[in-house]
N, C-alpha and C positions, 0 to 999 in steps of 0.2 A: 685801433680800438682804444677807446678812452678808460682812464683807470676806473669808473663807476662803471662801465662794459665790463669791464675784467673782471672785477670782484662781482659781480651780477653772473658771469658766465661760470666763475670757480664756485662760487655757494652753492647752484645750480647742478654743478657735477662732483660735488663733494659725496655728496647722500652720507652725508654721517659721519665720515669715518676719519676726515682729515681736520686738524688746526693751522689757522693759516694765519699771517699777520700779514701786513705794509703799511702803503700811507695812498692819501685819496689827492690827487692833485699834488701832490707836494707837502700839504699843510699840512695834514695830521695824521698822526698814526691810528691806525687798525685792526682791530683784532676780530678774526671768527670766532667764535665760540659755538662750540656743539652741546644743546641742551636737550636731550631723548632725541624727538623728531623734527627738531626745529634748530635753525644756525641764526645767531644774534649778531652782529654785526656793531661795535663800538668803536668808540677812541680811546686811546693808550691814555690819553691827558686824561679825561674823566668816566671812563670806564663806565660813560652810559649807553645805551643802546642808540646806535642809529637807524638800525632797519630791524624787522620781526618777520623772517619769510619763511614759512613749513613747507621743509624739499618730501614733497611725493616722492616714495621710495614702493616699488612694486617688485616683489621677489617670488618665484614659486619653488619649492622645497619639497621633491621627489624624496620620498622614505620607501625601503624594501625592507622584508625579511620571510624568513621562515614559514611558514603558516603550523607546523608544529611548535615553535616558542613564540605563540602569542602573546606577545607583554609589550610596551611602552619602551622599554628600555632594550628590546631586542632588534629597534630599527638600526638600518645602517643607512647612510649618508644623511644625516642630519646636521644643519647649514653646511654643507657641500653640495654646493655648487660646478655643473659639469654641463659640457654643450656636446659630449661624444657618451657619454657614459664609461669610462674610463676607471674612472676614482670611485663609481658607485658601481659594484653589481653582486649578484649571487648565482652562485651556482651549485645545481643539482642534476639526481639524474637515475633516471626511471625503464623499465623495459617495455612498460606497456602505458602504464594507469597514467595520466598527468600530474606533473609535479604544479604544484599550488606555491605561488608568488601574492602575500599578502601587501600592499602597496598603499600606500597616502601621499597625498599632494598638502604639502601644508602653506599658509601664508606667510612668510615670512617680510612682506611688507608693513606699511604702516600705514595704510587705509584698505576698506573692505576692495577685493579682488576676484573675481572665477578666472576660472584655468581651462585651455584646452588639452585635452589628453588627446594622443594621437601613438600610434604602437605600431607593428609588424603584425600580421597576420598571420594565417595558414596556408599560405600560396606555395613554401616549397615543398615539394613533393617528399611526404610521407611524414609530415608531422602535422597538429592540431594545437592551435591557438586559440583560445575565448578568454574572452573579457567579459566580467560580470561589475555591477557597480555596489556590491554589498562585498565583507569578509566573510557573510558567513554561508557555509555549505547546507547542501540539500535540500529538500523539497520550497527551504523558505530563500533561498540562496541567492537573493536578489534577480535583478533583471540581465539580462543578455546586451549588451552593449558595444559586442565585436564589430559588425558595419559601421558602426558611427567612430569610434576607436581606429580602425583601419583605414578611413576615409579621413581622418583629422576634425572631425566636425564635435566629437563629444565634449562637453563644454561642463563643470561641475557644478554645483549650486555658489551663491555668493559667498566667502568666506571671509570672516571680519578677521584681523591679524594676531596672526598665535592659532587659528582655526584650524583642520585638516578636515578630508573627505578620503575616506577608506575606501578602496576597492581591491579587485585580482585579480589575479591572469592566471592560466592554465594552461601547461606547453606540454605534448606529449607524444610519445611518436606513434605510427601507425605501425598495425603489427606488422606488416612487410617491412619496414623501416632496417636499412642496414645495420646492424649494432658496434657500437663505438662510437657514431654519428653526433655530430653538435650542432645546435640549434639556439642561435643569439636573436635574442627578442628588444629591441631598443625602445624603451617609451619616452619619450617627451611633455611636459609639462611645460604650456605657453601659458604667459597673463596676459590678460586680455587686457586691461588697463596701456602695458604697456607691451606688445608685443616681442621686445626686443630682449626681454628678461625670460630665460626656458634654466630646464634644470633635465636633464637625462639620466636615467638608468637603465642599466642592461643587466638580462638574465640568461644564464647558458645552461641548458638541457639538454644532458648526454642521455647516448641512446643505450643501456646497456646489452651486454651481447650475451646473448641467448641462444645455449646449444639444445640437441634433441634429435632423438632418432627414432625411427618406428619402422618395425617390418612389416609390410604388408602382402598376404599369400594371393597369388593369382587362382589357383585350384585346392582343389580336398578331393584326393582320387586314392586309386590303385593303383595308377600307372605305373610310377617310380619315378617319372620324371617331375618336381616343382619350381615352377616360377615366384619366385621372390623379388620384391622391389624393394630399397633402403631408403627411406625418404627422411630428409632433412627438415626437421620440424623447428629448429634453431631459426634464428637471425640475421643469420653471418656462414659465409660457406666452410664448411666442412669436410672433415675425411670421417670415415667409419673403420674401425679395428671387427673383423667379423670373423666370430670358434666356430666351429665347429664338431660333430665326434666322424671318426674316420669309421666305426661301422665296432660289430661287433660277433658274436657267435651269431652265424644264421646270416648278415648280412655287412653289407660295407656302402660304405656313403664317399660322392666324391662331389667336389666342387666346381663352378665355371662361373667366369666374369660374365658371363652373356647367354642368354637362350640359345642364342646357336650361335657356335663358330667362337664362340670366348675361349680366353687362356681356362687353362687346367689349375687352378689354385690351389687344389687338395692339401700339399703339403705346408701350404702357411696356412691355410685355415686352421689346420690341425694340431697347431706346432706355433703359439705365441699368437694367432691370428695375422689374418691377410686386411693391411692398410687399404683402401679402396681410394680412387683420383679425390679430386677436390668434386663439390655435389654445392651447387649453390642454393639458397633456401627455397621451400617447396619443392624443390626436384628430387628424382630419385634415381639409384643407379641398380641393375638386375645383379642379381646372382642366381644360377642354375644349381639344382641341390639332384644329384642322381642318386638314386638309390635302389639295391643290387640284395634281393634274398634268395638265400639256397636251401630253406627249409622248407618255402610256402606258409612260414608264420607273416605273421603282423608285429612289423617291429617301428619303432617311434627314433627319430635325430632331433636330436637339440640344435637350436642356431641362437647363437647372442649376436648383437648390434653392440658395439661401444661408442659414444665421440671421440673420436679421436684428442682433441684439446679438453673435454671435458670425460673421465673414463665412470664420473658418476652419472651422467645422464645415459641408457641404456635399453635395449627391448630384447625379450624373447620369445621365443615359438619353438612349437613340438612338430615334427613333420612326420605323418604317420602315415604308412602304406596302406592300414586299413579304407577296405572299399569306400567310396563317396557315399553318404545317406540320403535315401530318396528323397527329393523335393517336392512339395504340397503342389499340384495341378489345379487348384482350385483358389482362386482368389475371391473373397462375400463383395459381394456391392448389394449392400442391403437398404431397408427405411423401417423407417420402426415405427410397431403398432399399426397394423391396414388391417380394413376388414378383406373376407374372403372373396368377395366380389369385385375387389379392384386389382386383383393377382393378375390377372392374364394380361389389363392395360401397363400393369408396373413390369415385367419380363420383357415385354413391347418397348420398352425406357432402357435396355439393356441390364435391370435388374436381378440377381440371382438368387438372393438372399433374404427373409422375412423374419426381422429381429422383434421380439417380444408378441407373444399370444394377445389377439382383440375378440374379446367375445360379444363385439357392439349392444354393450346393455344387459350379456348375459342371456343372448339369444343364440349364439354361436356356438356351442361347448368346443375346447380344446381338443377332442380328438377329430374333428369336424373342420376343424380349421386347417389342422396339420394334414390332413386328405388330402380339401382343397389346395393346398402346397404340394404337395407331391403328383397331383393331376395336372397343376400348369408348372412341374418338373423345376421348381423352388427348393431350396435349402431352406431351413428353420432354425433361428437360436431363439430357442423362447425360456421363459423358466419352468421348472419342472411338473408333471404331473402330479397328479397330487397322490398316488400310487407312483415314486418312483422306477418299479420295475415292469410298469405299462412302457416306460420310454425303451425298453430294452428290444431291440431288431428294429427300431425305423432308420432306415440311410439315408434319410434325408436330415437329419435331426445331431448338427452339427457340433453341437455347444449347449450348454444350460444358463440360463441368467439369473444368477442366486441375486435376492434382492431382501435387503436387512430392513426389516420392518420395524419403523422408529414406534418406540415406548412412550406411550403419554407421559406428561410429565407428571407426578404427583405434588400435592401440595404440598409443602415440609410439615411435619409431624413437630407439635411441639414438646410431644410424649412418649414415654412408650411405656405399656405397664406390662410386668411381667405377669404369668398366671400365678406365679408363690411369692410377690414383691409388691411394691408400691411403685404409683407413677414414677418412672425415670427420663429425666430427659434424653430425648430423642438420640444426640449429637453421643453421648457415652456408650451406646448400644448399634447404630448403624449410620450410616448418613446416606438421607433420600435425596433420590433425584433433585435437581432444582424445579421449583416450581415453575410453572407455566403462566406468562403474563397473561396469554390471553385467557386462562381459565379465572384468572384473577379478576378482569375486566369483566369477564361475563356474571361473575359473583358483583360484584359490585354494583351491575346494573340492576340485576335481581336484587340487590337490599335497599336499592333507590326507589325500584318500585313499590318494592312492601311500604317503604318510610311513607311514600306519598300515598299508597289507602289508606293507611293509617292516619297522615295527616287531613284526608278528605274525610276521615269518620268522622274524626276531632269536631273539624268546622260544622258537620254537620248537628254535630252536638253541643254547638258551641265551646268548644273547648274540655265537654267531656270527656272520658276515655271510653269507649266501648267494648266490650269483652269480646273474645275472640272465639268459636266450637271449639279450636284445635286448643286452647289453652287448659282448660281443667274440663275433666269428663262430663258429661252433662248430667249422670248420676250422681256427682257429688254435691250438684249444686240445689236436688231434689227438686222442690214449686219453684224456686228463683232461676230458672234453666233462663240463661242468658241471650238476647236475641244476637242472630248470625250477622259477620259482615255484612251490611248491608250493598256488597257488589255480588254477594253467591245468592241473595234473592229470601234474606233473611230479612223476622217480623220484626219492626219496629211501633212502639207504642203511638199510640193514633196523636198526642200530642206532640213529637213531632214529624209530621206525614205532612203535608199540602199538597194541594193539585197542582197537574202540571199547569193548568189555564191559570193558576195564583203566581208561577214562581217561573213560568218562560224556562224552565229546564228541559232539555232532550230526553230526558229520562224517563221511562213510564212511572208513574208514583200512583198504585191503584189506592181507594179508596177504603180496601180494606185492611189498609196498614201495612199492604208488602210490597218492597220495593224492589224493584226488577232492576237486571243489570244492567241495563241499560244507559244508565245516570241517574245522578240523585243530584238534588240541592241543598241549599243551607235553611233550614228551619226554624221557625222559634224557641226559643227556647224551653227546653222541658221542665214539667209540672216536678213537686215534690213526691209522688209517685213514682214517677216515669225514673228521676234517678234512685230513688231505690231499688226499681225494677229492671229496670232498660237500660242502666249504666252499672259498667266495672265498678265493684268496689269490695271491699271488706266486709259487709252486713252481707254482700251477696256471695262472696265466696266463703262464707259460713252456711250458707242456706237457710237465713234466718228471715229472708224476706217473706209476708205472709200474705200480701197485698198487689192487686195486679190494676192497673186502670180496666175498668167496665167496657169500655170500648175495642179490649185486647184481651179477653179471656185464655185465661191459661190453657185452656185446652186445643185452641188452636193450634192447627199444625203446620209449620215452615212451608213454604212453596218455594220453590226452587226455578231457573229457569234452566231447561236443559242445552238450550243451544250457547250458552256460555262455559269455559274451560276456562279456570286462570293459567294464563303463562307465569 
């Protein structure tokens, strides 16, 4: 290899980190220089540059921590660099819920780079691995990205150098999961750039062990003889420490490893308790409880459970001679709300039961219904008569269905007046219900509508106001008695009235100045009478007007149309 091969080959595998000198041929000396991301290549003699070639440097930089100290400065392996995961990992460790691995891949090369992630899954039996590509948890908690992660295919966005991409892992064991049990999760980060550049970390999640016992009784009798089971509700197998009482006035209690044919344990149950074999998780082992009265009372044994490795985790039960209590013969298979005439096809369904009274429309009355049920030999839970002591002797009539009838809402009070006080606000004296939007809406539409007759008297007045009956009494206004909205089929003065054949309106507009509900138009505008007469105003609500247009005699009387009703 020639000395220009050489120093072309050593520049090339430097990436940065080395100073190197010699001479080129013989003739002259040499020095590398490292300047950021670039090695300059000069002579010793005049220490100017011979070559200017920027070493691509592709690095990927696996960061782990905690996901409870979220912060910057809580990562671990940062520029450490590992191809086992060795020198990076963390470890935690959980009984059930998954422990959270907060993870970044960051650049630490010197041109933009993506990275393949690739990890361990959830293939060994009794633990769960997921991969998400966000840190942050719950509903918003990024995407799921376990198959592509397990497969080696998941690939990050580009990242320009000094960049990272945040994701996590989730290792957790399944509840059968042995307890003690460790679970190493290896991720790798490759660049793509340069494949040859990976960064590993590893996480170890321990399984923790998990004790628990539970009695559970085979019978509830008279007999004296109970079967008990002791199940291991723990993680990891266990013994049980199991008291007992030896008996008392009136009776005596004895113990057995087995329903039939077990050792006689009496005297350790009763006396520090009797250890039991080893009981791996979910299994359980019997104990036989005899018990022995010579009064003919009903008398009660205590039995505790301890774990044996754990004496705080623990169960107990009362074992009581008294008789067994009779069990319900009757199980409902019902449907709700039928009328009486579909009973016989629904019993034919294997139906037995008819929940909630139908009185289809209030043609059916409820004791009519409840017959019908009792003729095609039906049970009934309905709600109650409205005479509760009518329901008293039906035996078919199992149950009642109390059903709470919700309160309108009221609109909030912005007041409240007492009868010996002035108005108070509401809020000092009670607090109402919350208001109802939809009663709210429904007022609203209703003040839309009023806005807009209102608005079509206007135009039809051109912008007059027109007085209203419902607004001041029509005695105070004496001879100036105001003409009616013109939609209730009130007079308006003849100058402004026109025919329907003048104005193409829908509306009847009869010719003796009363307009029907029909429709009205926009008119001409009214005479200097008309508004002193036929419009709102001040001169008219004195009653001072003395003058009526000739074509509209005041003695005329409103006509009304009766097949109209304002909503």
């Amino acid at each position: 290899m020639s000395e220009g091969s050489r120093l072309r080959a050593v520049v090339e595998g430097l990436e940065g980190r080395v100073l190197l000198s010699g001479s080129i041929a013989g003739s002259a000396a040499w020095v590398v220089h490292h300047y950021g991301n670039a090695m300059v290549a000069s002579t010793a003699r005049t220490a100017s540059p011979l070559a200017r070639q920027a070493v691509v440097i592709a690095q990927p930089d696996l960061l782990l921590r905690d996901y409870q100290f979220p912060t910057p400065a809580s990562y671990n392996g940062d520029n450490v660099y590992s191809t086992d995961g060795g020198s990076e990992s963390l470890s935690q460790s959980t009984h059930f819920f998954p422990q959270i691995y907060q993870l970044a891949v960051q650049n630490d090369g010197n041109v933009a780079d993506s990275f393949t992630i690739s990890g361990g899954g959830g293939t060994k039996t009794g633990w769960r691995v997921s991969y998400f590509d966000s840190q942050v948890q719950g509903g918003l908690g990024g995407n799921p990205i376990s198959a592509a992660v397990e497969a080696g295919t998941y690939r990050t966005p580009v990242l320009q150098p000094g960049e990272m991409f945040e994701f996590r892992v989730e290792v957790g064991p399944a509840s059968f999961n042995p307890g003690g049990s460790i679970r190493q999760v290896n991720i790798t980060a490759t660049s793509v750039a340069n494949p040859s550049k990976v960064d590993v970390i590893s996480t170890f999640t321990t399984g923790e062990t998990v004790r628990g016992v539970q009695i559970r009784r085979r019978n509830f009798d008279s007999s004296g003889l109970y079967q008990i089971n002791l199940e291991n509700t723990g993680n990891n197998k266990d013994r049980f420490r199991v008291f007992g009482e030896a008996g008392g006035s009136g009776w005596t209690a004895r113990y057995y490893s087995a329903f039939q044919g077990g050792a006689d344990v009496t005297s350790q149950v009763t006396n520090g308790g009797w250890i039991t074999d080893r009981v791996t998780y979910g299994n359980t082992i019997p104990l036989l409880v005899k018990i022995t009265t010579t009064d003919g009372q009903v008398h009660t044994d205590q039995v505790i459970a301890q774990s044996f490795n754990d004496g705080s985790k623990s169960d107990i039960t009362e074992i009581s001679t008294a008789p067994a209590q009779p069990r319900p013969n009757f199980f409902p298979i019902g449907v709700f709300s039928q009328p009486a005439y579909s009973f016989d096809g629904w019993k034919g369904l294997g139906v037995n039961t008819m929940f909630f009274y139908e009185s289809q429309g209030g043609t059916v009355s409820m004791a009519s219904w409840d017959q019908a049920a009792a003729n095609a030999g039906l049970k009934i839970i309905r709600q109650p008569s409205a005479n509760p002591s009518d329901d008293i002797g039906k035996s078919n009539l199992l149950a009642w269905v109390l059903r709470r009838r919700a309160r309108r809402p009221r609109p909030q009070r912005l007041h409240h007046r007492r009868p010996d006080g002035p108005a108070v606000p509401a809020t000092e004296i009670d607090q109402p219900e919350p208001p109802d939007p939809r009663q709210f809406r429904r007022l609203r539409r209703r003040a839309m509508a009023d806005r807009c007759l209102r608005r079509t008297v206007q135009n039809l007045c051109h912008g007059h106001r027109l007085g209203f009956a419902g607004d001041v009494p029509d005695q105070r206004l004496g001879e100036a008695r105001r003409p009616e909205h013109p939609r209730q089929g009130g007079r308006l003065p003849p100058e402004l009235v026109r025919r329907k054949d003048a104005m193409g309106d829908p509306g009847k507009l009869a010719a003796d100045g009363v307009v029907h509900a029909e429709g009205h138009a926009r008119p001409p505008p009214p005479t200097s009478s008309a508004l002193r007469c036929g419009i709102r105003s001040s001169t008219a609500r004195r009653g001072s007007c003395t003058s009526r247009s000739s074509s509209a005699p005041a003695s005329a009387t409103t006509t009304r149309n009766p097949t109209w009703q304002p909503k």
